[in-house]
C-alpha positions in Angstrom: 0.0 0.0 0.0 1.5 3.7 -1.2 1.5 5.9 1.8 -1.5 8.3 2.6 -1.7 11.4 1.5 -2.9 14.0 3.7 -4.8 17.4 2.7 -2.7 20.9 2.7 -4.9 23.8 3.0 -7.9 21.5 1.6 -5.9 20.5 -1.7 -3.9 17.9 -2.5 0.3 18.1 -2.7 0.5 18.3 -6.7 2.4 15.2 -7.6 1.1 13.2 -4.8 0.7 9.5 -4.7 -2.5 7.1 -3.5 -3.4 3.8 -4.1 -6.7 5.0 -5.8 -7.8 8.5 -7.7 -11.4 8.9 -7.8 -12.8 11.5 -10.5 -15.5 13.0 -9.5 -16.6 14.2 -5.9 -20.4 13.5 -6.3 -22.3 10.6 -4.1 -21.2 7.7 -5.9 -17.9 8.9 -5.9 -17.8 9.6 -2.0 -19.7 6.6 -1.3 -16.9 5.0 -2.9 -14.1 6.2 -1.2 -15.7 6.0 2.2 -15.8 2.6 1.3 -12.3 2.3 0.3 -11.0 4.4 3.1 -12.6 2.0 5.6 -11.1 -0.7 3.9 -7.2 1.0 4.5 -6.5 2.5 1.1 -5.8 5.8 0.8 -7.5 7.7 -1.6 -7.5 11.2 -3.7 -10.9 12.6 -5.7 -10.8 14.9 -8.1 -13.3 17.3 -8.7 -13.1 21.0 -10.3 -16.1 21.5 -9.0 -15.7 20.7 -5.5 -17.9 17.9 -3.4 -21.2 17.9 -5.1 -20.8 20.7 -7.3 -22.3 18.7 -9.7 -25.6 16.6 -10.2 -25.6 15.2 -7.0 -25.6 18.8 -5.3 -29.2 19.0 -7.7 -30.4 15.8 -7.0 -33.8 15.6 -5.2 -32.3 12.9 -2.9 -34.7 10.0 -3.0 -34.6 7.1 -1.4 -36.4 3.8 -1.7 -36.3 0.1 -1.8 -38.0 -0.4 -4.8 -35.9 -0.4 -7.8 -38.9 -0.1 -10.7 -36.8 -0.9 -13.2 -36.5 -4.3 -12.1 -40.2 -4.5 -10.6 -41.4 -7.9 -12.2 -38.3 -9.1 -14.0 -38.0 -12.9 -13.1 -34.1 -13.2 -12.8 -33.1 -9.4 -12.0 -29.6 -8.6 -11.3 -27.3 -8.4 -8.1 -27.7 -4.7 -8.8 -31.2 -4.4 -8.4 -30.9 -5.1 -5.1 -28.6 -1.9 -4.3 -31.6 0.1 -3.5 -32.8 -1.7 -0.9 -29.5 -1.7 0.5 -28.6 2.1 0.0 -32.1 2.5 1.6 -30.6 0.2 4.8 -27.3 2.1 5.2 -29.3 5.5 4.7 -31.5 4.6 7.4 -28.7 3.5 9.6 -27.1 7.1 8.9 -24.1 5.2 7.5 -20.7 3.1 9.2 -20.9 5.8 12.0 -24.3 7.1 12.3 -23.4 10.8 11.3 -24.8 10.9 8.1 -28.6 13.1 7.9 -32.0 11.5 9.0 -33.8 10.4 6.3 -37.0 12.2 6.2 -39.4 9.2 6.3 -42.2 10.6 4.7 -42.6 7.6 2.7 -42.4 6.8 -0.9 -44.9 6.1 -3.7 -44.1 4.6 -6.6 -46.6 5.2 -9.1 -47.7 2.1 -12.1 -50.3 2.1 -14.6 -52.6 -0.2 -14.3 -51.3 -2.5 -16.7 -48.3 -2.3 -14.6 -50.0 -4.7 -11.8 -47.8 -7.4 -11.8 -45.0 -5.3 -12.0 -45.9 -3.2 -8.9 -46.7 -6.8 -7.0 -43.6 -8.2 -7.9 -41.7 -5.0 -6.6 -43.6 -4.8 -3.3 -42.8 -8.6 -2.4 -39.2 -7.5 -3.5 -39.2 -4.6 -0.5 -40.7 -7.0 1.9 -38.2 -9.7 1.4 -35.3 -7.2 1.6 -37.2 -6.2 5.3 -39.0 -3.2 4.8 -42.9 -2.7 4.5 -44.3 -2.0 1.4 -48.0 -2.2 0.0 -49.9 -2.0 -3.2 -52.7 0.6 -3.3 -55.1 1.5 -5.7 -56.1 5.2 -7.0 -58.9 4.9 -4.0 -56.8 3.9 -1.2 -53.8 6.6 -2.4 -56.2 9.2 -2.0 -57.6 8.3 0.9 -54.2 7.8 2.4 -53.0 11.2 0.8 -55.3 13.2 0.3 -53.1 15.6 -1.1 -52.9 13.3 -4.2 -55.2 12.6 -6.8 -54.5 9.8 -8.8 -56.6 9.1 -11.8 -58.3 5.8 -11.4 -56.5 2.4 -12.5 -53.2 3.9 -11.4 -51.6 1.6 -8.9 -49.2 2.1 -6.5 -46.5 0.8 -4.0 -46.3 2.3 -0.7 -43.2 2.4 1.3 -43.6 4.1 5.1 -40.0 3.8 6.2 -38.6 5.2 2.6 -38.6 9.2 1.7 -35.9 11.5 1.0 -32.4 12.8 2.0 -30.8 16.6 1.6 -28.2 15.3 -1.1 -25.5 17.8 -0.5 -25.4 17.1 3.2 -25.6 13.4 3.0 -22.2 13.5 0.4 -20.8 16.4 2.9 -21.4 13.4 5.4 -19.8 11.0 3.9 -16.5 12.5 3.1 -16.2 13.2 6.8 -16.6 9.4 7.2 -13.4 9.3 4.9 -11.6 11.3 7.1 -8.2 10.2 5.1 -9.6 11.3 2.3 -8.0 14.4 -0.1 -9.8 16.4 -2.4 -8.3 17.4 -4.7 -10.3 20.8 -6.3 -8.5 20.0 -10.1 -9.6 19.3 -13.8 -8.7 15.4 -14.6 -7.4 15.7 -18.1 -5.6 12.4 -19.1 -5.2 8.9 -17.5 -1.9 7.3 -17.8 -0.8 4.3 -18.5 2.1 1.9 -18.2 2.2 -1.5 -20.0 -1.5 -2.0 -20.3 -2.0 -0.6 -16.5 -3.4 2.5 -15.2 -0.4 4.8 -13.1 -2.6 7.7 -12.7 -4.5 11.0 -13.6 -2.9 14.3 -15.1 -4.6 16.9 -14.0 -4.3 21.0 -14.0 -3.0 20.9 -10.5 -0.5 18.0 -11.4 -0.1 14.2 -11.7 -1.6 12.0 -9.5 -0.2 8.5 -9.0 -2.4 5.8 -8.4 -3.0 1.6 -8.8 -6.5 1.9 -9.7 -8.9 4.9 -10.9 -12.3 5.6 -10.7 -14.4 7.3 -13.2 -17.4 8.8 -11.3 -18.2 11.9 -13.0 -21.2 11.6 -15.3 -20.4 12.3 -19.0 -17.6 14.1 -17.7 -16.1 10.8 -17.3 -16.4 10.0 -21.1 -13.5 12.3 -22.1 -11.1 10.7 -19.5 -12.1 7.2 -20.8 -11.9 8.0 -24.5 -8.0 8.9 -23.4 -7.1 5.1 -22.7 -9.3 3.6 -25.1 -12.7 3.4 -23.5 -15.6 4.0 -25.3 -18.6 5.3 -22.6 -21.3 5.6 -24.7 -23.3 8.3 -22.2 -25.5 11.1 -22.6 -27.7 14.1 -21.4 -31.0 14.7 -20.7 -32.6 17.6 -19.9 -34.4 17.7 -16.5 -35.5 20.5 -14.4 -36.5 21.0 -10.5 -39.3 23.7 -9.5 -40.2 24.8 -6.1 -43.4 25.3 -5.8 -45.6 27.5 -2.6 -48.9 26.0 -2.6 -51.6 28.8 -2.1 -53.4 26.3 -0.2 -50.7 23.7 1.9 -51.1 20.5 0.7 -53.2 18.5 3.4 -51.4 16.0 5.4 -48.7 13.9 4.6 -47.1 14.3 1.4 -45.0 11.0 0.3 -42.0 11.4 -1.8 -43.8 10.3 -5.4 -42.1 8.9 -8.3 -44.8 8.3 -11.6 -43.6 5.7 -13.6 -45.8 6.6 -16.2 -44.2 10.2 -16.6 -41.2 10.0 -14.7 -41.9 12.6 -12.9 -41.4 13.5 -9.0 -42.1 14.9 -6.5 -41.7 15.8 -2.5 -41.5 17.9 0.3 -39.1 21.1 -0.1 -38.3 20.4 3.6 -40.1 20.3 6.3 -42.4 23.0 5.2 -45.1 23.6 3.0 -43.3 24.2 -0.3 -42.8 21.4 -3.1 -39.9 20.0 -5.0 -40.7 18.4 -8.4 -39.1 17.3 -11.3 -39.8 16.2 -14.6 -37.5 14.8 -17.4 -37.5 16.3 -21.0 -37.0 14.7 -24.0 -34.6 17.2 -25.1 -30.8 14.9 -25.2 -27.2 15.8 -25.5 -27.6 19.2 -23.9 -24.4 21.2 -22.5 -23.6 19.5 -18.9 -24.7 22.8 -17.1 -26.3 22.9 -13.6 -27.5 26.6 -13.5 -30.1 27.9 -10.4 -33.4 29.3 -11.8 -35.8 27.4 -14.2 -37.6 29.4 -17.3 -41.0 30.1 -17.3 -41.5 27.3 -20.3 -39.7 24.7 -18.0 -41.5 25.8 -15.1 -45.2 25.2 -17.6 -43.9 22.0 -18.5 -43.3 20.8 -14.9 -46.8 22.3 -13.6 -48.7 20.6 -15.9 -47.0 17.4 -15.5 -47.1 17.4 -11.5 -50.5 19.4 -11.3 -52.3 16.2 -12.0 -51.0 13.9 -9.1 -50.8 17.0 -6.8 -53.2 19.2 -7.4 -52.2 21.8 -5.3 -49.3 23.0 -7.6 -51.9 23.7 -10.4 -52.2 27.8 -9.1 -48.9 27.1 -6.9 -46.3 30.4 -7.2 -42.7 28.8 -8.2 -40.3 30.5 -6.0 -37.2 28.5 -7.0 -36.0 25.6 -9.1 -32.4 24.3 -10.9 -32.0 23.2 -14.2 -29.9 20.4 -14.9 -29.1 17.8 -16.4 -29.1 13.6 -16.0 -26.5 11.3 -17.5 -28.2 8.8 -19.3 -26.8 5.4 -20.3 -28.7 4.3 -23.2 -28.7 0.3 -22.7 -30.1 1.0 -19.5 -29.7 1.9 -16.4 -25.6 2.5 -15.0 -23.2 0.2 -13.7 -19.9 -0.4 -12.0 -17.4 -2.0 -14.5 -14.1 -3.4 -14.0 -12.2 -2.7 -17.6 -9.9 -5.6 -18.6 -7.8 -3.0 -20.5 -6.3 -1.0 -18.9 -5.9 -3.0 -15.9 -6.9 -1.3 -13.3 -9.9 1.4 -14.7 -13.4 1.1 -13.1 -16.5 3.1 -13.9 -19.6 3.9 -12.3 -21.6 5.7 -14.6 -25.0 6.3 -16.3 -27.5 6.3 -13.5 -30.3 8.4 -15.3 -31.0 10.0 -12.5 -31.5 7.4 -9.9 -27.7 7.1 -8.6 -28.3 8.4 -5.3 -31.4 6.0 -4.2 -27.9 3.2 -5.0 -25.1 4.8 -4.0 -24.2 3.4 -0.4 -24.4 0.0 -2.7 -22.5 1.2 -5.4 -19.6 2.7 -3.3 -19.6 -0.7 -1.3 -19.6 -3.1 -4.3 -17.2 -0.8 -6.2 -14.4 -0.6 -3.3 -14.8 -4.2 -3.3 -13.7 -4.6 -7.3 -11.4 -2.1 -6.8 -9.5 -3.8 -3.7 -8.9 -6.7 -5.6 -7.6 -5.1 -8.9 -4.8 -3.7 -6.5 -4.3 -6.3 -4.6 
């Protein structure tokens, strides 16, 4: 094991050395190295942008057990499993029990009704992970919500113990969990190799050394892996976040929603009476851009998309919102990949917007791959 390297004024000693260089300080990234930290590696990330400058400091911060992209699929992946168990360490507050409360207003996953099955299958899955979970129909949602009116037929599965986290704070959380950890506020622009083998990242604050690297940035981790031969095929997506001030509070409790049918979302603000949603758009490869303020076309589009599961936000004044932007992998959802060429390159990229739900599982599993490429 190279020796740790230790933080200087909150930046890394340019030329400095670490048995792994993570790019990119947002939660999978952090979840990653508090996972590799704990395991006795040391560990640099490198972010321009700072710890979750980037998506994750936009993210709405949901968490569930359900994965529905796996909901009814008869032989699902070890993977589909990681929300359950991001949901478990969340709830736990991570290792130390530092990290925020989740807010356990619950979560509702919303299906069509041709969707049964699927939302069954899903609920059975959340049960035999531990948690609770239900399947109610577009009667027993608004009676349980009444803030909500689903159309009927819609169908959905009700976690209590599930809700959402402030996404900032919980990354904040966990780099202080990896207290040996350096950030290292620097562009990655190359990774370097030696005989088929990763040696590091160059970057515009110097060369890092390193057994192993990480690419956790979104599509900014394309560029990097184009450098050694890595084709990531990634894009972006539109998406933008509205708060919204009801003129009327919403009447009791308000879940966090996800709609399958429009993939939109929505939940608290905080512990107020003001409400985050989000909807995707359908507008791709947009400029990676996370900018605060949404425009009064984005801000239509996301009214009249949420205004029908929440009807309060149909007259509701916006008095804040982000646009920005997910990083879509178009084969499906993201992964963690251990690269056979160069020996010693891992990604863990295109979430499409659901990498924080997975990202205690993500970090875990990918700390595990990348201890034993360096071992």
């Amino acid at each position: 094991m190279t020796t740790p390297v230790t933080a200087t004024g909150g930046r890394a000693t340019p030329d400095a050395t670490a048995d792994v260089a993570v790019v990119g300080a947002g939660v999978i990234g952090l979840a990653t190295a508090e996972r590799l930290t704990a395991r006795g590696h040391s560990v640099i990330v490198i972010d321009d942008r700072g710890v979750a400058g980037g998506v994750t400091g936009a993210s709405g911060g949901l968490v569930r057990a359900l994965d529905p992209a796996s909901a009814g699929v008869d032989a699902p992946s070890a993977a589909s499993e990681w929300a359950a168990e991001g949901l478990g360490r969340y709830l736990r507050r991570g290792g130390h029990g530092r990290w925020p409360a989740v807010r356990e207003h619950g979560s509702l996953t919303l299906f069509a009704s041709d969707a049964a099955g699927r939302a069954a299958a899903g609920a059975e899955r959340v049960r035999a992970a531990g948690f609770p979970a239900e399947v109610l129909d577009a009667r027993e949602i608004a009676a349980a919500f009444p803030g909500l009116a689903p159309p009927e037929g819609l169908i959905g599965v009700h976690e209590p113990r599930a809700g959402w986290l402030p996404a900032r704070a919980v990354a904040e959380a966990m780099l202080r969990d990896a207290d040996t950890v350096t950030v290292l506020r620097a562009r990655a622009l190359e990774i370097t190799t030696a005989r088929a083998r990763v040696t590091g990242v160059r970057t515009t604050d110097g060369f890092v050394a390193a057994g192993a690297v990480l690419l956790a940035a979104g599509v900014g981790s394309t560029a990097l892996a184009r450098t050694v031969g890595v084709e990531l095929p990634l894009c972006t997506r539109s998406v933008s976040f509205c708060v919204f001030a009801p003129r009327v509070p919403v009447p009791g409790v308000l879940p966090a929603v996800l709609d399958t049918t429009t993939g939109g979302w929505l939940r608290r603000w905080d512990d107020g009476s003001a409400v985050l949603a989000g909807v995707p758009s359908r507008e791709c490869d947009v400029p990676p851009v996370i900018t605060q303020g949404v425009p009064d076309t984005e801000a239509k589009r996301v009214r009249e998309v949420a205004r029908y599961r929440c009807p309060a936000l149909g007259d509701a004044d916006v008095v804040g919102g982000v646009t920005a932007f997910d990083a879509l992998a178009p084969e499906g959802e993201g992964a963690v990949t251990v690269w056979p060429e160069p020996r010693g390159l891992v990604t863990a990229v295109g979430w499409n917007g659901g990498g924080f739900k997975k990202a205690p599982a993500a970090g875990r599993y990918a700390a595990e791959r990348i201890g034993e490429v360096i071992a």
